[in-house]
N, C-alpha and C positions, 0 to 999 in steps of 0.2 A: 504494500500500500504506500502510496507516496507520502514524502514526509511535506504535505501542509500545514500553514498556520504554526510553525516550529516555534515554542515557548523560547522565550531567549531567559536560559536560564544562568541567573547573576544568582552568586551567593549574597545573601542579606546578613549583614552583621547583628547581634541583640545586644552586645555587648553597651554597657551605659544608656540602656533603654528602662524607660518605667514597664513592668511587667505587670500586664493584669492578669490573675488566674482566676477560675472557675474550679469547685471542687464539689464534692457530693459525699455526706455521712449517709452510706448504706447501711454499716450496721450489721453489715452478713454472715461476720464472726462475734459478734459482740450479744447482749443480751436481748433476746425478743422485745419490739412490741409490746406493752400490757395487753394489747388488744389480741394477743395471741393468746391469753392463758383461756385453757377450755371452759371455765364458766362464761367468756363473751362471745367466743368463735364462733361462727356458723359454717357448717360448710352445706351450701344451699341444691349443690348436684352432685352425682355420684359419675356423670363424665368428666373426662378432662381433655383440651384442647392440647394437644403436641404440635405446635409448629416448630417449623427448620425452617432459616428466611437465612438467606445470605445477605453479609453487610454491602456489599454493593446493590443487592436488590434484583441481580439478575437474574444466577442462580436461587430460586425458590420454592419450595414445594412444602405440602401440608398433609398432616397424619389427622384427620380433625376425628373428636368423639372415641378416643381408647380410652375403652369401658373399665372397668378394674384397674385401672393404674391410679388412680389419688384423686383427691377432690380439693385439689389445691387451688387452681384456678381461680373457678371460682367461691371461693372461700372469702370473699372479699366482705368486709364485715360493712352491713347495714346498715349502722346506723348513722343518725344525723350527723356532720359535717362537726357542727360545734362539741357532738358529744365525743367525737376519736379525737380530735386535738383536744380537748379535756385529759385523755386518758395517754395520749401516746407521748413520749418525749419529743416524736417531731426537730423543729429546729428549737432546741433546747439553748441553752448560752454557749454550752462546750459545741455543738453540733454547728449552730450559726458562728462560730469562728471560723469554719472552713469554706463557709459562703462565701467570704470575703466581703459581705457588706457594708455599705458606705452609709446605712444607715443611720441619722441622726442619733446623739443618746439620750435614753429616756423613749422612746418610741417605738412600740413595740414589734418585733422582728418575723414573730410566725408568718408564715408563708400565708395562711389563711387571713390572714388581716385583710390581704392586699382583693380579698376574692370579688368582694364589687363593682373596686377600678374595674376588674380585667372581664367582666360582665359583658360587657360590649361587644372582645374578641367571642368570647363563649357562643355569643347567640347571632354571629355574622355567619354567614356561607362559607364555605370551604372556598369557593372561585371569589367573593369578596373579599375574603383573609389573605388568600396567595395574590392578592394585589396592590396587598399593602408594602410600603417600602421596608426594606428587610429586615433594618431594626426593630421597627413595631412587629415584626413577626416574632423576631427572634426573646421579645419582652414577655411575651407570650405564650411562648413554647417553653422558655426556660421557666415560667412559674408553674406550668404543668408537670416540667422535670420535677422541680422542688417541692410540688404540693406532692404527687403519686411518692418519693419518698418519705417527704416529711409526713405524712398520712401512717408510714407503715405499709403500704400496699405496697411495694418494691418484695420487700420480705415476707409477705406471706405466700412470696412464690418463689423467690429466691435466698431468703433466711436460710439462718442453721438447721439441717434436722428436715428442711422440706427435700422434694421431688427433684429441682430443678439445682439444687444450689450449687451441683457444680459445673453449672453456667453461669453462676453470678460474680458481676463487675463489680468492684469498686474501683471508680475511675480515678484516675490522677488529678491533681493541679491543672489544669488546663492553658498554657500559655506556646510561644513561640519555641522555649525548647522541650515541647515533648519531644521523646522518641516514636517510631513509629509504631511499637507496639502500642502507646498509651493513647497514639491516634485513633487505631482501630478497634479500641478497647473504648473507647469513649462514641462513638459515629454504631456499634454493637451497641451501645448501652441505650441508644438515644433510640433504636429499634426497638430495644421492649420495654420501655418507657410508654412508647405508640402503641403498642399490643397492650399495656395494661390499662388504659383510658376506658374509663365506663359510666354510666348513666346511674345516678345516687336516685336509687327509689326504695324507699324503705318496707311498701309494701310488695314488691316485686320477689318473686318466688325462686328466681334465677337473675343473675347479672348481665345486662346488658350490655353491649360493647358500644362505645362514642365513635364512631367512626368518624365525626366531625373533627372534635378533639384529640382522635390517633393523629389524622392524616393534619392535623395543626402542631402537632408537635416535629414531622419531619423538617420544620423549618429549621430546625438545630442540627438537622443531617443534612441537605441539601444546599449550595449556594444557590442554584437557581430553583423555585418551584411555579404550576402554577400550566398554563398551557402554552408557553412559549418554548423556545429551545429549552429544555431540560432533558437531564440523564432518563436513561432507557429505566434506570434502577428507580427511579422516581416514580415514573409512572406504573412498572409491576408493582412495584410496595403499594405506592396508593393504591391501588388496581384491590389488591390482595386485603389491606385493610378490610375495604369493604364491603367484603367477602364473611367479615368475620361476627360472627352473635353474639358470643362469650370474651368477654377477657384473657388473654392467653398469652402463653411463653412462647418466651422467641429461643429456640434452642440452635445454638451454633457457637462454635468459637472461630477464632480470626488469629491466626498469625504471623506475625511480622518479621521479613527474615532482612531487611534493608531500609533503610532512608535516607535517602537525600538533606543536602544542606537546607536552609531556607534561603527557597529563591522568590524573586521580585517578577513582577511582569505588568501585564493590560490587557485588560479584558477586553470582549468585543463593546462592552458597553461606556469603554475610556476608563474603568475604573483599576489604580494600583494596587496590586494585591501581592501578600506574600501566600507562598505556597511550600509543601514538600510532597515528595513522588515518595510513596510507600510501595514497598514490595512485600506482597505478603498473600497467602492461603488461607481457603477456608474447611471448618470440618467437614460443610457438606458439600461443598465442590473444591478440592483439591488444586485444582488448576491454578497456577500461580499468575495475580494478577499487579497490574503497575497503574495504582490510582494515585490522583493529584487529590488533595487535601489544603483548601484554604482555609487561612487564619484570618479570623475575625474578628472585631472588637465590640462590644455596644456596649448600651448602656440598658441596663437590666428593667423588670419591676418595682424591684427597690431601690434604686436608682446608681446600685451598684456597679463598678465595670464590671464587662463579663468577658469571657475568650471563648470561642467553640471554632474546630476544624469543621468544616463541612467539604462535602463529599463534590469533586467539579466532574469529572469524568476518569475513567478507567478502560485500559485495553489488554490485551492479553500478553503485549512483549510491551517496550521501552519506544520503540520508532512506531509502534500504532495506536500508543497514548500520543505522540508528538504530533501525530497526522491529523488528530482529531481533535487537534486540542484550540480552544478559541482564545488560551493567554499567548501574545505574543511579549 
């Protein structure tokens, strides 16, 4: 394949740069939840959803409804909103230190405070949302990140002692020098974040799946989303979302055997971006892939900085990422 639109790839220095990081207390070694002790649990079906999603989104396929395997899923406890942050540690003081938030002192920091502002995202369209400029998405998704953790709902799928746990992430720091494991380790993480998004109904018999708010939170995986030029893995994942009834696990691992410096370029839309090319496999497609990962900055819900890689495109060698690639 010809090599078009060839990234001109400059190493980017970080050195005497302000570094903003994004972090996440999962928890997934540490002590349950309250709302995991068996007087509050509910576990509401006796299937469970197995999916396998590769983090690029191409390679994808689904095991749905294996009967007798756990009722982890959905297991997602019912009740009211205000009664789990009563009981869960959530972002706790030791927990919200690793937010890294700027916010004010004296003003309270739970991720559910913030839940009325972002009201607005909640009840827009999915094709309204992906039209917003990317910061306001990214404010967005990233409080859907921290609420499905601080919730506890992370862990009742990926905890100590469940079904799934050894698929569970605890991501890094998130800044310019991850390496590329902790790239694909965070872009994986932000995948079943999206698979765990559901619809809070207390009298509801079984959990429903938000496919609004999955496919709203892939703005933390994606640089471009939306129906303009975006990755192929963009649109199977949405595609696949939507697909889904239940709350479910995203089962895969991802690893990283290479990364590039951090390089500089321009996008087709004028915009300078730093990026690095990861080399790296997955558990359910093996095939070794060479995807570009941009580094982003914004500015949070809480008005925190934040940093998230998002996913620009991937090819199967080095010269047909190049060809395809829209950073020059």
């Amino acid at each position: 394949m010809p090599e078009t639109n060839q990234p001109a790839d400059t190493p980017l220095s970080t050195e005497g740069s302000d570094e903003v990081t994004t972090s996440y207390d999962t928890n997934t070694k540490g002590e349950a939840p309250e709302d995991e002790r068996p007087e509050v649990r509910k576990f509401l079906d006796s299937r469970r959803n197995r999916l396998i999603v590769a983090i690029s989104g191409i390679a994808l396929a689904a095991v749905a409804a294996s009967v007798g395997i756990g009722r982890v899923v959905n297991a997602i406890d019912q009740r009211s909103h205000t009664e789990i942050v009563n009981t869960l540690p959530g972002l706790n003081e030791e927990s919200a230190k690793t937010v890294e938030s700027t916010t004010p002192a004296g003003q309270e920091t739970k991720v559910d405070s913030y839940e009325q502002s972002m009201e607005k995202y909640k009840d827009m369209s999915v094709e309204t949302f992906e039209a917003l400029p990317r910061d306001e998405r990214l404010l967005y998704s990233q409080f859907l990140i921290d609420q499905t953790v601080g919730r506890g709902t992370y862990n009742q799928l990926y905890g100590t002692g469940k079904k799934d746990e050894t698929y569970a992430i605890k991501p890094s720091s998130i800044s310019k020098n991850n390496n590329g494991q902790e790239i694909v380790d965070s872009s994986l993480f932000v995948t079943q974040i999206a698979c765990l998004q559901y619809i809070e109904d207390v009298q509801a018999k079984e959990n429903q799946y938000d496919t609004s708010d999955g496919v709203k939170v892939l703005s933390s995986k994606y640089y471009d989303v939306g129906g303009g030029l975006v990755s192929n893995g963009y649109k199977v994942l949405k595609e696949f979302l939507g697909s889904l009834t239940t709350p479910s696990g995203a089962e895969n691992k991802d690893t990283a055997t290479d990364t590039s410096d951090l390089m500089s370029g321009i996008t087709k839309d004028g915009e300078k971006v730093s990026y690095k090319i990861v080399t790296h496999f997955e558990s359910v497609d093996t095939k070794t892939k060479y995807t570009r990962y941009i580094y982003h900055e914004f500015t949070s819900y809480d008005g925190s900085r934040k940093g998230a890689w998002l996913f620009d495109t991937s090819g199967d060698t080095l010269e047909e990422l190049k060809s395809i690639s829209t950073i020059k």
